[in-house]
C-alpha positions in Angstrom: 101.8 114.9 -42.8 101.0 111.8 -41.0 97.6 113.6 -38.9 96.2 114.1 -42.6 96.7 111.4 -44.0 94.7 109.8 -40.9 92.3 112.6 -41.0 91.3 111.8 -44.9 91.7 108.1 -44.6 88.4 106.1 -44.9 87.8 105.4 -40.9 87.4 107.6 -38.2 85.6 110.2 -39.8 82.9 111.8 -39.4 80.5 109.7 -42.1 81.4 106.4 -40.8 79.5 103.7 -38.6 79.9 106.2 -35.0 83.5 105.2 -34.3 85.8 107.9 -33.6 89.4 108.1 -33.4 91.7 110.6 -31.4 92.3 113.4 -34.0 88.6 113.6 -34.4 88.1 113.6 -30.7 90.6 116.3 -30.3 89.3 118.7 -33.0 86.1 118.1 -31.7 87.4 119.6 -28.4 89.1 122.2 -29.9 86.3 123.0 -32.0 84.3 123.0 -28.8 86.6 125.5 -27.1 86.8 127.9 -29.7 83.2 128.3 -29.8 83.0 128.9 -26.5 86.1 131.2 -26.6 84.0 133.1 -28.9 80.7 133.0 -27.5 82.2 134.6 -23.8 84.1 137.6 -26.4 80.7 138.2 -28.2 78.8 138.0 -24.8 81.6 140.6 -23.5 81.0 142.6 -26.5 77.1 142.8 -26.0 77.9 143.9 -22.3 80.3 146.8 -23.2 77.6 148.0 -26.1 75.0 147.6 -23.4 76.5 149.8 -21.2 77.5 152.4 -23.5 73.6 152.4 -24.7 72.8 153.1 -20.7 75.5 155.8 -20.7 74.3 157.6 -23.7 70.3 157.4 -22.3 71.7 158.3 -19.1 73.0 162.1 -21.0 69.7 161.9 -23.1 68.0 162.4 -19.7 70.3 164.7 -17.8 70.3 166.9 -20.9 66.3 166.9 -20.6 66.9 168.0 -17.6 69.5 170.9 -18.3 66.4 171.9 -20.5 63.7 171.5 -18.6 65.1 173.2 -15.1 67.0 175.7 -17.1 69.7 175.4 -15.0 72.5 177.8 -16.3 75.0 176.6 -14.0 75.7 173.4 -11.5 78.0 170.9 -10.0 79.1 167.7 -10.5 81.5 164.6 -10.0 83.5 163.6 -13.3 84.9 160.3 -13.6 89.4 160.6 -13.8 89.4 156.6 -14.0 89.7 153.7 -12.1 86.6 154.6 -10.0 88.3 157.6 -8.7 85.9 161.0 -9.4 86.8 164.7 -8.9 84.2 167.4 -8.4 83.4 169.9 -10.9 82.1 173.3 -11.5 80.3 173.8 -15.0 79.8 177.5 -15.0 77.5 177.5 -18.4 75.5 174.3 -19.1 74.5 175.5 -22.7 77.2 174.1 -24.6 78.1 170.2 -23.9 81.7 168.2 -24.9 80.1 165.0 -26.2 82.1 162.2 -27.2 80.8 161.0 -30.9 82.8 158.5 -31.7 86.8 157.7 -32.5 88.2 159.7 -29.7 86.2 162.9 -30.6 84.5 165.3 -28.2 83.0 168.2 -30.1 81.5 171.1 -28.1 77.7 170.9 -28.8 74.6 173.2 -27.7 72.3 171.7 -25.5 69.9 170.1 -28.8 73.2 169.1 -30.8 74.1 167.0 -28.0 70.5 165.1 -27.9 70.1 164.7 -31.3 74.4 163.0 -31.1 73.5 161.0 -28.2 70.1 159.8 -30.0 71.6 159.1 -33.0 75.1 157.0 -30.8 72.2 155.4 -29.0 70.3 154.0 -32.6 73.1 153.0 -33.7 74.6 151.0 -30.6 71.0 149.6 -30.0 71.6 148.3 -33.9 75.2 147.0 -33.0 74.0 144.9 -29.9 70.9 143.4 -31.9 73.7 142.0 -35.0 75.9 140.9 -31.8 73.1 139.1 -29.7 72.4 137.2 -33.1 76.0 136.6 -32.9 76.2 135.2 -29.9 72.7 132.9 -30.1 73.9 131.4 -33.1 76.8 130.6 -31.5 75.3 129.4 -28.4 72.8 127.1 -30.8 76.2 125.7 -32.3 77.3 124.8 -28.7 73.8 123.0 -27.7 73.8 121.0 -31.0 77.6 119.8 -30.7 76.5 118.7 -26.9 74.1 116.6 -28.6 76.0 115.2 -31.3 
C-alpha cells in the first residue's frame, strides 16, 4: 500500500523535473526485462515458423521430384527424434502421409500433398510476416527506452 502511494505521489514520476526515485528505477528495469523476455520468445517463434516454412518447401520440391522422375518406388532415412534416423523402404510413392496441422497426417496423392504443403507454406510465410512485426516493434520499444 505504501509503493502506491509513492508511485502516485507528486515526485518521482515520470512528468517531473528528471529526478527519479527507486520504484521508478525498478519498474523501469523490469519493464526493460520483459521486453526483452519477450522479444527473445517472438524471435524464437520467427525461427521455429522459419524452419517449418523450409520443411514444407523442402517436400514441395522432393514431391516435384517424385513427379518429374516418376519414381514408383525408393529409399529413404526418416527422422525417430533426437537426431537419430532409421532407413526406410517406400514401396509406392503415389500416395504421401502429410502432416496438415494439429497432429494430423492424412494420406494424400502426390498433387494433394503439393497443393497442402503450398497452402501450410502461405500461411506460415503469413504467420512469420505478423511475428517479425512483432518482434521489430518490440525491438523499437527497446532502442527508445535505451534512449530515454
Amino acid at each position: 500500500m505504501q509503493r502506491s502511494a509513492r508511485m502516485t505521489g507528486g515526485s518521482g514520476g515520470s512528468g517531473g523535473g528528471g529526478t527519479s526515485t527507486p520504484d521508478s528505477l525498478e519498474s523501469y528495469e523490469a519493464f526493460r526485462r520483459r521486453l526483452q523476455a519477450d522479444l527473445a520468445a517472438a524471435q524464437s517463434l520467427c525461427q521455429d515458423l522459419m524452419e517449418e516454412e523450409r520443411s514444407y518447401r523442402e517436400l514441395e520440391s522432393n514431391i516435384a521430384v517424385l513427379q518429374r522422375e516418376k519414381l514408383g518406388s525408393l529409399t529413404t532415412l526418416v527422422p525417430l527424434g533426437a537426431g537419430v534416423h532409421a532407413q526406410a523402404a517406400v514401396p509406392d510413392t503415389s500416395r504421401l502421409f502429410v502432416h496438415v496441422a494439429l497432429g494430423f497426417h492424412p494420406e494424400l496423392t502426390l498433387e494433394e500433398a503439393a497443393a497442402a504443403a503450398a497452402a501450410r507454406r502461405r500461411h506460415l510465410q503469413t504467420q512469420l510476416a505478423r511475428r517479425g512485426a512483432e518482434a521489430a516493434a518490440i525491438m523499437a520499444h527497446l532502442r527508445l527506452m535505451s534512449r530515454a
